[in-house]
N, C-alpha and C positions, 0 to 999 in steps of 0.2 A: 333707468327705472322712471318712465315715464309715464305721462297717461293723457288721454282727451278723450273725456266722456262726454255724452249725446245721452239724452232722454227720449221713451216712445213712451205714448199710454195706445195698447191696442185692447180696442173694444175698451170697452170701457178705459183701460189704462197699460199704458205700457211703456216701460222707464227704460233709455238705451245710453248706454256710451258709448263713443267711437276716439282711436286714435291712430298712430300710424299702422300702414298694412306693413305685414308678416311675411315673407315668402311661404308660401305652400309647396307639396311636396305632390309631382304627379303618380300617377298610377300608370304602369304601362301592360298591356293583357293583347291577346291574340283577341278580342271583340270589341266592338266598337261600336256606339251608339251615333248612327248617322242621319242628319236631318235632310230629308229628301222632300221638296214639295212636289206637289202633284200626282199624289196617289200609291199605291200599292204598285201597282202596272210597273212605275215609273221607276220605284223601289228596285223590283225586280228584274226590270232589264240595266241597272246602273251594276244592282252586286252581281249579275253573270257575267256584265261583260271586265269586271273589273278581276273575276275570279273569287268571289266572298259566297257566300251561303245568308240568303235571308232568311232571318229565324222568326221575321214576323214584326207587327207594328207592337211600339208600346206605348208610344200615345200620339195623338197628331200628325205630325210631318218626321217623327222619329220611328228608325227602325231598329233592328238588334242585327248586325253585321258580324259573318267570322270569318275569318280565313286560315285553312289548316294549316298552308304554309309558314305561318308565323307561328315562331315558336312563345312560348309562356314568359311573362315576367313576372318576379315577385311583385306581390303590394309593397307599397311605400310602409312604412315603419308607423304612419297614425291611419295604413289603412290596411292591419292584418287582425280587425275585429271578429266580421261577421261569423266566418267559417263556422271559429270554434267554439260559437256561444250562444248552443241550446242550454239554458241555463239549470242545471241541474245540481245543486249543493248537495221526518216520513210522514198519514192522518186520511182516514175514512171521514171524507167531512160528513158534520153533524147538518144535514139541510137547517136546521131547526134554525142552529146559530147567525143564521143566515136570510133568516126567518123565506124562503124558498118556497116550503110548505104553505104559508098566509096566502104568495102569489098564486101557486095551482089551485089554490082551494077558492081564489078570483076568477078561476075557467082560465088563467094564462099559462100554457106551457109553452111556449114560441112558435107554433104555427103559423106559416107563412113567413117566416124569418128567416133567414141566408147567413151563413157565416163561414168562411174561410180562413182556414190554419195556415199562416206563412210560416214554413219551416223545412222539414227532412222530407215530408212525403206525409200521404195517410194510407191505412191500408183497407183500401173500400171493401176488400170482400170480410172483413171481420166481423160477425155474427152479430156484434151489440152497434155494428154503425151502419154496416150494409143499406136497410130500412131506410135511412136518413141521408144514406150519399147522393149527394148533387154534384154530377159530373159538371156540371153549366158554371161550378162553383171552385173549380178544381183544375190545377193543368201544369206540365213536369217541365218549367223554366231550365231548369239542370240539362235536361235532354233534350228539348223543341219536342213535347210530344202531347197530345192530351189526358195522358196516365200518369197520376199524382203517386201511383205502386211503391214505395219505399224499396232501397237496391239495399237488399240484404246481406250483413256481414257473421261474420262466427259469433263478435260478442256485439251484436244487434245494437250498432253504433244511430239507427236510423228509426228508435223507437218514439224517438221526441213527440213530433207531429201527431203520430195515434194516440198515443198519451193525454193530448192535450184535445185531441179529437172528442173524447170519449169524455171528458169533463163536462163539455158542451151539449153535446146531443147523443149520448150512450141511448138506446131503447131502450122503455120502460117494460118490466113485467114481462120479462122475457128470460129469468132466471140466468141472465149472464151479467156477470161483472156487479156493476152499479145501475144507477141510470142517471143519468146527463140534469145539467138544470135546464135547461131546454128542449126536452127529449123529444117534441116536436117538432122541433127545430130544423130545417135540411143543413147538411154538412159537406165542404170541399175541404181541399187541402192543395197548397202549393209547394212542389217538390224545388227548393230554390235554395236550398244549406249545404247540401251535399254536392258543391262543384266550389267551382271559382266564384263567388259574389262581385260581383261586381254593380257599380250603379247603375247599369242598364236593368241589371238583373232583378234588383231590387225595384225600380223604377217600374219596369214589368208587374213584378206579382204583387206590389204598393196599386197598379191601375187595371187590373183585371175585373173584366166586367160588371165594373164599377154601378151600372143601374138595375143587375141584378144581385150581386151582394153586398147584404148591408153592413156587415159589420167583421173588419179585418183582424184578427189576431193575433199579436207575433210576441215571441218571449225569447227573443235574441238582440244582442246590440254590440256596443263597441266592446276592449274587453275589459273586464273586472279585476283592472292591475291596482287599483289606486294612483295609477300617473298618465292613464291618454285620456285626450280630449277630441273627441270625434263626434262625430252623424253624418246626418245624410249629405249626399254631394249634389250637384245641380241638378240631375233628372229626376233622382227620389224627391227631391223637394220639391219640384213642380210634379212630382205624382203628389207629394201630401196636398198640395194646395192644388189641382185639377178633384180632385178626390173631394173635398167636404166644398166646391162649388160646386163641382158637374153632378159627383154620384150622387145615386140615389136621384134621379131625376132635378138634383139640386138644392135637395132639402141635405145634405153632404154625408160621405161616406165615415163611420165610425170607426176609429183605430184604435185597438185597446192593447196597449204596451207593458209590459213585465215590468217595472221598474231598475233589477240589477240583481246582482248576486255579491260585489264588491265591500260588506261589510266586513269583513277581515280584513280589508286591505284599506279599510278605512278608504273608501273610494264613494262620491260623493255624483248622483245620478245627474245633478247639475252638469256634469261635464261629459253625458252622453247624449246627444242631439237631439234621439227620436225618444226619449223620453220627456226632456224637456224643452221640445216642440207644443206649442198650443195646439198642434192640431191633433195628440194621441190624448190620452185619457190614462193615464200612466198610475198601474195597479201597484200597490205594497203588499207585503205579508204580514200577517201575524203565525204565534204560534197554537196548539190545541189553550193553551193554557192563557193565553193573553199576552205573552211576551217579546218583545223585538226578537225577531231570529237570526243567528250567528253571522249571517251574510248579508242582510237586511242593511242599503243603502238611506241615508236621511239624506232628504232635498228637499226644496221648496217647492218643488213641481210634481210633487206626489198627490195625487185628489182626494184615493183613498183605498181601501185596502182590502183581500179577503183572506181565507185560514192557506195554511201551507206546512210545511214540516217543521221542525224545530229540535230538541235534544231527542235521544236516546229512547226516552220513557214515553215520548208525545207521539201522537199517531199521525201518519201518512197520509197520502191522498190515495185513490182507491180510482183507478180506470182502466178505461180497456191500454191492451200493451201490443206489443210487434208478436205476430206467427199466430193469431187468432185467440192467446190469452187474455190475461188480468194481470194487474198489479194493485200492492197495495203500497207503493214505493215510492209511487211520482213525489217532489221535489221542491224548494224553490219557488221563488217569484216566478219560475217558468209556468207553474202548476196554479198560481193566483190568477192570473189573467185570463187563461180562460173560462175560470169562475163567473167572475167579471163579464166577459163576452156573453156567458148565459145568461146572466142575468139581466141584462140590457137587452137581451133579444125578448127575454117575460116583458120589459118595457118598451119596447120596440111593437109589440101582440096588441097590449093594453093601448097607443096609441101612433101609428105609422107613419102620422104627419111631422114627429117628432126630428128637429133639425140636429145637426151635431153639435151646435152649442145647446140646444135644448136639453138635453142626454148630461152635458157635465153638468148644467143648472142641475139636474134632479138628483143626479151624484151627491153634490154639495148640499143640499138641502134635507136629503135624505138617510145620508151615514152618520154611523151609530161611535163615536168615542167612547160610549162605554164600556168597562172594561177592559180597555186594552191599557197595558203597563208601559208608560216611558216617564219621563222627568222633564219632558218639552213642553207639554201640552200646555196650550196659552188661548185665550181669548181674545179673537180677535174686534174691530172697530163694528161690529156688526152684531158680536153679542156669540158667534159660533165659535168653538172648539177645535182648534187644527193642530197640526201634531208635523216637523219634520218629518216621521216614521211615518206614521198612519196616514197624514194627511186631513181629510175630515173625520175619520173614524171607518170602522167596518162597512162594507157594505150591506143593504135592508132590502132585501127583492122586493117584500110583501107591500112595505110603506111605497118606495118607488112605483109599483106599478100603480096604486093607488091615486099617485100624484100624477104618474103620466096620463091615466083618464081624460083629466080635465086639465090638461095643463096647456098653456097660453103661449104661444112663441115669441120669444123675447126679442124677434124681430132681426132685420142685417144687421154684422158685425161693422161698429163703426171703429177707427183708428184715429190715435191721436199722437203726434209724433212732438218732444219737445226736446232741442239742445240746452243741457244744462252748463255745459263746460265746451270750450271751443279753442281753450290753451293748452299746451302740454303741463302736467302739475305734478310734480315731485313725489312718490307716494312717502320714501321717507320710512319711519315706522308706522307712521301711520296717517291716512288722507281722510279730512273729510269734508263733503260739498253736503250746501244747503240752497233749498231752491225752491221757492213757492212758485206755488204754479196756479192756473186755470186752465183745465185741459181744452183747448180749443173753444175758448169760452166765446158765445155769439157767431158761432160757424155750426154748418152743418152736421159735423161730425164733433161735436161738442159732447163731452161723455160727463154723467152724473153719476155712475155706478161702475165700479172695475169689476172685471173678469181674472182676465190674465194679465201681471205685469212682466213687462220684457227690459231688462237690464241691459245694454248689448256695449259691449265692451273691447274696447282694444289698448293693451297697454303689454310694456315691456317689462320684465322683470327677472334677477338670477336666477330662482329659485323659487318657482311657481306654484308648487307646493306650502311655500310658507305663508301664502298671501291667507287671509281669509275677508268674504265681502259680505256684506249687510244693507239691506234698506230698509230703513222704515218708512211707513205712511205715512201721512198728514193724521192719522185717527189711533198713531200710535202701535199699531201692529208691524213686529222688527221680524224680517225674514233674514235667513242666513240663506245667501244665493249662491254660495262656497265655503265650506270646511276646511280649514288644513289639512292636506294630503301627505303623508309624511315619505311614501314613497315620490310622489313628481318632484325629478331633482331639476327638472326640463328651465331650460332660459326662453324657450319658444316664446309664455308668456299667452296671450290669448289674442286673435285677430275676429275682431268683429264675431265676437259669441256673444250670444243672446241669452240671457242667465233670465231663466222665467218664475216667477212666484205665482202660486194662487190663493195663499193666506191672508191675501184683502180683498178676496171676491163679496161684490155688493157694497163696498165701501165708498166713500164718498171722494173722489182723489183729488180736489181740489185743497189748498194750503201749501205745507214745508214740505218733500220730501228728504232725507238726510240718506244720503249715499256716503257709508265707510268703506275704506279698504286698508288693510293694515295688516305687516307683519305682524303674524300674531305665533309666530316661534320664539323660544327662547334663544339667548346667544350662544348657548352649546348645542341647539339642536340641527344637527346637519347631517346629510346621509349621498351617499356620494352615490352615483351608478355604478353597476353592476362592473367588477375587472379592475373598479378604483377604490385606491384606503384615503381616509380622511385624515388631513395631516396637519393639523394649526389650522381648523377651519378650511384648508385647501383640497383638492382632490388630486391624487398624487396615483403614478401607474407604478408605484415601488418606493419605499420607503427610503430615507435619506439615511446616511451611516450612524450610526448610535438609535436607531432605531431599528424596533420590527412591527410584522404585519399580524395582527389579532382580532379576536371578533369579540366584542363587547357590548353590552346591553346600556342605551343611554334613555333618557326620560323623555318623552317628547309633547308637549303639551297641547290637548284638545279639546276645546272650550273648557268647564271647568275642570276634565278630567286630566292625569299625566299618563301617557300609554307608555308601557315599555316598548323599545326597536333595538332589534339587533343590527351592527353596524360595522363594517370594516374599517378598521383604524389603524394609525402605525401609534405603537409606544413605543418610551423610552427603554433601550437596555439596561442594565445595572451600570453603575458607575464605574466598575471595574472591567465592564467589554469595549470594546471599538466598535466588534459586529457582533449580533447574535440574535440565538434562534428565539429566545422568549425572555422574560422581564427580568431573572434569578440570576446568582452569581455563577452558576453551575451551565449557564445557556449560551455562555459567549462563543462566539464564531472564530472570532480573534481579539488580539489586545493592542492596545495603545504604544509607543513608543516606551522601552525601559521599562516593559512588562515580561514576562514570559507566562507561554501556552502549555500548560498541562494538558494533553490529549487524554489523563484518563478520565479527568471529570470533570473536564472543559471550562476549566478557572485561569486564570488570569490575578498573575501575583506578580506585587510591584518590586525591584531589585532595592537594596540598600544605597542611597546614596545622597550626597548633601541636594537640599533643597533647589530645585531649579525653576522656581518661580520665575516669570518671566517680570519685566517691567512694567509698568504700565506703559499703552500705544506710542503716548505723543512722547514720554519721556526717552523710548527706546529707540525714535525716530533720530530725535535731538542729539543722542547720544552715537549715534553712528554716522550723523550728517556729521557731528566736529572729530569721530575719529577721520573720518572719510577724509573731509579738509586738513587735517595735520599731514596727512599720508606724504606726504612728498619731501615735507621738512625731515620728516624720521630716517626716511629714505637717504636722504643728503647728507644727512648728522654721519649715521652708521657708515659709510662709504667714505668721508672723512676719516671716520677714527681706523678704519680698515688701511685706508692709502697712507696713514701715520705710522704705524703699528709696520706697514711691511718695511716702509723707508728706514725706518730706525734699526730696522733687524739690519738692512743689508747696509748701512753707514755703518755700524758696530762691525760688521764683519768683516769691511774693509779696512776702519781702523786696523786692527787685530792684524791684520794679514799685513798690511801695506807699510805703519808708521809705528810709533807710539809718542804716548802723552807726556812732555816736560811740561811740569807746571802747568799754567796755562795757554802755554803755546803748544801747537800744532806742527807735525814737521812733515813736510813731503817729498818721497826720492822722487826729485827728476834726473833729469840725462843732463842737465846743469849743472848740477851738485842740487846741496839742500838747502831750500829756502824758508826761512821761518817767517810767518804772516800775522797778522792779527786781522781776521776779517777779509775782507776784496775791498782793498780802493775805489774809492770812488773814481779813479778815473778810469779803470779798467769798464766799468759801464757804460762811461762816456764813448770811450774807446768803439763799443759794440755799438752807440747809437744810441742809447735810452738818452733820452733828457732827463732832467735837473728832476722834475717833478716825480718822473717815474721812479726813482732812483731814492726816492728819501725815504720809500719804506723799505729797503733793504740795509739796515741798519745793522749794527754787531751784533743785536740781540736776537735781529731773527737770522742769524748764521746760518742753521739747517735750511732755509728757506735762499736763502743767497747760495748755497751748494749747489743747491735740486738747481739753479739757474746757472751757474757756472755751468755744470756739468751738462746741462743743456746746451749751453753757448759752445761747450767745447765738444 
């Protein structure tokens, strides 16, 4: 658990950390993005002769290469986003809310404006978009074709794109559906969700005739688990940044991003790329009614927000739908952003020399907080209102185009790069750096006023989920650039991610900045991946004996609120099982030693019998290491009294047989006659050899012992 953060200030400010790299995880696919200098021509004769299919340029010296004979691989595991996330989680919106109406009623209804849906397709021939389709604006990435046609399924999996088409530029007064906030507006679509995504692919329909459409919109992104951390990879990047230099003849291409759908999963838009990329404009929802909606992501990189669905009672969005109908169903932060998209084309109308950081100035300047319900909303160093959820507040067509009129170009983006930290530093439960600064004070690129700040971050940690991060400004405005995610149980940690705020836009970023990062879990709050029970803290693929595996609801705490999570855990069995199915005395699997198993109702009953407490460890150690050491003496003793015991039987049995006892003498038949003795002479020893010394413990008294040697001798 390490960390070496690095500060940026871009444009105005941008605050970066860096520490060690992370391995990455490739992507392997049957297409490939090949840089080829020297032309198209050169393109072309490289993929025939190699056997590939060129599918065209996507930007530059880059082309889109396939080859049929390679077969498919899966995406890597942080890169199986895009496919599945048209984002769709009901509301006939109110223009009024939106104040919409103020702008038509300024002569702006998007005229002369371009705008392109990256998603499943559009379907040009549908009655309310027909009018407005701009094929020049449109083209099928999925199949290398110039027909954006939606590939239609039984349960109209590919209605997204038309959907969000008709939010846009639906025709006015023409008795179908709705009509569009831009109904002037011309309209493309890019057929680019419905195959394999890949970063060529994306790369492609991010750089599609970038000087003649201005304003891209996509309402897909990584996916909305609460634990991956993704965006875009090297080509779509350098499409975002080729895009707001080159498009639009340079005044830059506009990207208006859905924000997420991950608020049930407590997932946090900070940790999807192309939302919290400076260069998209990244839309929030609200509900009819004013309130965060159930799936509604908080981040710091939200600008601002327009209506979308929300409970039961609250009304939908209302657009044209897939096979030439209506909907009054559309969805989601999918269904915001191209509200959004309309309404920047009304300001787009109102004035064209408008740059793409000019467009988020007017954003910011312009959105309405009022009304909208959260418990975040704070004022920032500048005097404005920003909200995690919201952002700046709703978005205002009417005030916007007003402003975009007469409004003044805030000139090139300058960057300001500053390392704050350059050692690894323990985060601990909790880290925090302080570090005054002057952004680039007395150089060219010398910034007085932030835009966007970029946090960029690399650090390692268990349980990346539990971290949560903060910076404040020099002017006192505290972003959260990360929430605790209670699903990311991941060790990966972050490599060089750029956590972006824009809650001190216009601020003055010269002073203290204070970078926190802190577990901000409790100590029981842990949650293991999917397959694993949580076991003493530990993540375990089966539970240890006198345990089982259950699903329990634990507390897990975010910011001030405690969320309930359910959790796979092993508990204890009852004190009377060994193994068992659940916590009760009725659940045991089996029993312990000098128990018996009732199979009828699966109890576990201890047998009568004296106490058999064990010792304590070291006493019981002690106590068998000096039986152990006696063992030999015992041994010796008993083997003695044995060899005693037999001699004595068989002496008594030959007395008996052999003599009998006068007095205390002894009598023995020999073949001499009988001899009476007292003892063996000592010379008879002599006799045999013993010496003198050997010879004195065989004395009268040990007779039986002077036998066993005669009898030996003899």
């Amino acid at each position: 658990m390490d960390l070496r953060p690095t500060v940026f200030f871009l444009f105005w400010t941008s605050l970066s950390l860096q520490l060690k790299d992370l391995t990455g995880h490739k992507v392997y696919t049957n297409t490939w993005a090949v840089h080829v200098p020297g032309g198209p021509a050169v393109a072309d004769r490289i993929s025939k002769k190699y056997g590939f299919i060129n599918h065209g340029q996507i930007f530059g010296d880059y082309y889109h290469f396939h080859h049929r004979a390679v077969v498919k691989r899966s995406l890597s595991p942080h890169r199986t986003r895009h496919v599945q996330l048209s984002r769709d989680p009901q509301y006939d919106v109110n223009r009024h809310d939106l104040h919409v109406k103020e702008a038509w009623a300024q002569g702006y209804t998007g005229k002369g404006v371009v705008v392109s849906i990256l998603d499943d397709g559009i379907e040009k021939n549908h009655p309310d978009l027909q009018e407005n389709y701009d094929p020049a604006a449109s083209y099928d990435v999925n199949d290398q074709d110039p027909d954006p046609q939606p590939r239609y399924t039984q349960l109209n999996d590919n209605r997204h794109g038309t959907r969000c088409a008709g939010e846009v530029a639906a025709v006015a007064n023409n008795g179908i559906c709705g009509v569009g906030i831009a109904y002037n507006a011309k309209i493309g679509g890019v057929r680019m969700l419905d195959g394999e995504v890949t970063d060529a692919v994306e790369a492609r329909s991010l750089g599609l005739n970038p000087n003649h459409i201005h304003i891209y919109s996509a309402s897909w992104g990584p996916e909305d688990d609460g634990k991956t951390v993704d965006g875009p990879a090297h080509l779509a990047e350098e499409a975002f940044f080729r895009g707001v230099k080159q498009g639009r003849n340079g005044l830059g291409s506009i990207y208006v991003w859905a924000s997420g759908n991950g608020g049930r999963e407590h997932d946090s838009c900070n940790c999807d790329g192309y939302t919290n990329s400076i260069y998209t404009l990244s839309i929030s929802s609200t509900t009819q009614l004013g309130n965060v909606p159930w799936y509604s992501e908080a981040c710091s990189s939200t600008l601002a927000t327009t209506y979308s669905s929300g409970n039961q009672n609250e009304k939908q969005i209302v657009t044209t739908d897939l096979r030439q109908k209506c909907t009054d169903t559309h969805t989601g932060t999918s269904a915001s952003a191209p509200l959004a998209a309309g309404i920047i084309a009304l300001a787009l109308e109102a004035n064209n020399n408008l740059t793409w950081r000019d467009m988020q100035h007017l954003v910011v300047r312009t959105s309405n907080p009022a009304h909208l319900n959260t418990n975040d909303w704070i004022t920032n160093g500048v005097g404005r209102k920003v909200s995690h959820s919201y952002g700046y507040g709703l978005l205002d067509a009417g005030a916007m185009v007003a402003l975009a009129k007469n409004w003044t170009s805030v000139g090139p983006q300058r960057k300001c790069m500053i390392n704050i930290l350059t050692e690894p530093k323990d985060i601990g439960r909790k880290l925090e750096v302080r570090r005054k600064v002057e952004p680039c004070n007395g150089m060219s690129n010398y910034i007085s006023m932030v835009e966007h700040v970029q946090t960029r971050l690399t650090l390692s940690y268990n349980r990346r989920g539990d971290l949560g991060i903060y910076l404040t400004s020099p002017m006192g405005t505290r972003s959260c650039l990360l929430a605790p995610r209670p699903h990311d149980y991941s060790a990966d940690g972050f490599n060089d991610w750029a956590f972006m705020t824009t809650h001190s836009w216009d601020e003055d970023p010269a002073g203290e900045w204070i970078l926190e990062i802190e577990n901000a879990s409790g100590n029981n709050n842990y949650v293991c991946e999917e397959g694993f029970l949580l076991h003493q803290k530990t993540c375990v693929k089966t539970c240890p004996p006198a345990f089982t595996a259950s699903v329990q609801s634990i507390q897990y705490t975010l910011e001030n609120n405690i969320e309930p999570l359910l959790a796979n855990v092993c508990v204890a069995c009852h004190p009377s099982c060994s193994t068992c199915k659940g916590t009760s005395a009725n659940d045991c699997l089996s029993c312990p030693a000098h128990s018996h198993y009732n199979d009828l109702d699966f109890t576990c009953s201890h047998q009568v019998q004296i106490s058999r407490e064990s010792p304590p460890l070291k006493e019981a150690i002690e106590e068998a290491a000096a039986v152990t050491s006696n063992l030999p003496i015992i041994v010796a003793s008993l083997s003695c009294v044995m060899i005693v015991v037999v001699f004595v039987s068989v002496f008594l049995f030959l007395q008996v047989r052999s003599g009998v006892i006068l007095g205390k003498k002894k009598l023995y038949m020999l073949d001499s006659g009988i001899i009476s003795y007292k003892g063996i002479p000592s010379d008879v020893w002599k006799e045999e050899g013993f010496s003198e010394s050997e010879t004195e413990e065989f004395d009268p008294r040990n007779e039986r012992t002077a036998f066993i040697k005669q009898q030996s001798a003899l």
